[in-house]
C-alpha distance (Angstrom), angle and dihedral (degrees) to the residues before:
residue distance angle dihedral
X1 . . .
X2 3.82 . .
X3 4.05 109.8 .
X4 3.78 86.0 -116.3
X5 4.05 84.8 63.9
X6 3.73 86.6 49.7
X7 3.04 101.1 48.0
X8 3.95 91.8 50.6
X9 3.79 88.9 55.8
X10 3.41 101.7 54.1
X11 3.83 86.4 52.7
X12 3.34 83.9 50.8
X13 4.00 95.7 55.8
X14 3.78 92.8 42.4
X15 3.59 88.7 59.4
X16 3.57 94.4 46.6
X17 3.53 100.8 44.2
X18 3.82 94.4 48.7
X19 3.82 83.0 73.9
X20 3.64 98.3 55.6
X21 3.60 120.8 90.2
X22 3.67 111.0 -97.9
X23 3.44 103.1 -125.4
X24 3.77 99.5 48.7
X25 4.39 81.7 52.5
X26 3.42 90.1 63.4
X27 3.83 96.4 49.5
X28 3.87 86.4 48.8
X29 3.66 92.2 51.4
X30 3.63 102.7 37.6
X31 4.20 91.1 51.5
X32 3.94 89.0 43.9
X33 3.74 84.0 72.8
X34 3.83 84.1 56.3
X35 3.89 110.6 35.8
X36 4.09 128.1 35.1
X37 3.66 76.9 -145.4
X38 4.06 123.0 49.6
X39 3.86 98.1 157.4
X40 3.45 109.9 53.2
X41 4.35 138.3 163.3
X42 3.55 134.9 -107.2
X43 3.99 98.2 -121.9
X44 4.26 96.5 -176.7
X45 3.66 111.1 -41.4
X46 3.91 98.0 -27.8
X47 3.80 138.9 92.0
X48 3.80 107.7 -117.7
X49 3.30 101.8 -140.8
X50 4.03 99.4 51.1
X51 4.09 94.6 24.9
X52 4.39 80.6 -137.6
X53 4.28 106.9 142.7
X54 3.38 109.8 -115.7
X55 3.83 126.2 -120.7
X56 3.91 108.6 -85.3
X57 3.88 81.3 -132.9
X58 3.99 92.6 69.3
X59 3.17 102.7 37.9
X60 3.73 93.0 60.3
X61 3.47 93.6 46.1
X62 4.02 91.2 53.9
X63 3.88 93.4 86.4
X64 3.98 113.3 170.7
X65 3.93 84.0 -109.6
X66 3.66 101.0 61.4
X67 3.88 126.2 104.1
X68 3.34 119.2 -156.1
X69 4.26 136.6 82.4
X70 3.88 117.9 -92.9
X71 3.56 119.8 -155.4
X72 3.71 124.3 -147.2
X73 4.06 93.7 -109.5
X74 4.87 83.5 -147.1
X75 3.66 89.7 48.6
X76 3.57 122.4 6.2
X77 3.40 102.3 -123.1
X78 3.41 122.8 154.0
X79 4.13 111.2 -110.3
X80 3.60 141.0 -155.3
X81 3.85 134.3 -179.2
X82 3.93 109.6 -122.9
């Protein structure tokens, strides 16, 4: 990558992340320290990034409808249904 390219990115990401709620920035930020991966899917009944089954109780309540994050309740990661 040429600095110029860089430099476009991180423009990029400024813009982007000035439209994501605060809070839920932070959490991002502070667990990319952690994990290579902070955003990860539901593959079955398990979090991706830890491979720990998820409580029957959330994954019912993750209908395709709902708006909202879910955390991984082993890890913390962030999750998403694919």
């Amino acid at each position: 990558f040429s600095l110029e390219h860089v430099d476009s990115l991180e423009k990029t990401r400024r813009k982007v992340a000035a439209q994501i709620d605060e809070k839920l920035l932070q959490t991002y930020e502070r667990m990319s320290r952690r994990f290579a991966r902070v955003v990860v899917p539901i593959e079955g009944t398990a979090c991706a990034g830890c491979r720990m089954s998820l409580p029957t109780s959330s994954i019912r309540a993750q209908a395709p409808h709902r708006v909202g994050v879910e955390n991984c309740e082993n890890c913390g990661r962030i999750l998403y249904r694919r």
